[in-house]
C-alpha positions, 0 to 999 in steps of 0.5 A: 461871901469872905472877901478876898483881902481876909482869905489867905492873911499871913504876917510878913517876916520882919526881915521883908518887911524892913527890906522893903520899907528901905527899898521904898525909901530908897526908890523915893530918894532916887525919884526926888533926885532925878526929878530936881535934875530934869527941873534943873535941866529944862531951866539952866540947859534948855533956858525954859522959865521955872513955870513952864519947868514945873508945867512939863514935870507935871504934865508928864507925871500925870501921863506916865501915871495913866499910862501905868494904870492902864497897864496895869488895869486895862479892863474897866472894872478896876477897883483901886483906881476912880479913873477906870470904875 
C-alpha cells in the first residue's frame, strides 16, 4: 500500500514557499518578543524572582502546547504526537 505522504507530491512555487519561510520567521520574532515582555512583566511589575518567571513561562508553554495537540488530535491514534500513540 502507497502511502499517503507520496500520493498527491506537487512542488510548491517559490513565491509560497519564501512567503511562507518569511511569515515563520516573523511569527517566531514576534514570540520571542512577547515571551522576554511576560518575563520581564512577572520580574519587574509583578516583583516574582527570575526563577519562579522562568518556572510560570514554562509551565504555560507546556500546557498551551497539549491543549493545542489535543485540538488538534483528540482521538488516540495521532501519529505525529508520543503523547497521544
Amino acid at each position: 500500500m502507497e502511502s499517503g505522504l507520496n500520493h498527491h507530491h506537487r512542488k510548491v512555487p517559490l513565491g509560497q514557499r519564501l512567503a511562507f519561510s518569511l511569515g515563520h520567521i516573523l511569527n517566531d520574532l514576534c514570540a520571542s518578543m512577547w515571551f522576554t515582555y511576560l518575563l520581564l512583566f512577572f520580574h519587574k511589575v509583578l516583583k516574582f524572582d527570575s526563577f519562579l518567571s522562568g518556572i510560570l513561562m514554562l509551565v504555560g508553554q507546556v500546557n498551551m502546547h497539549n491543549f493545542l495537540l489535543k485540538i488538534h488530535c483528540p482521538t488516540e491514534g495521532c501519529s505525529f504526537s508520543p503523547f497521544f500513540t
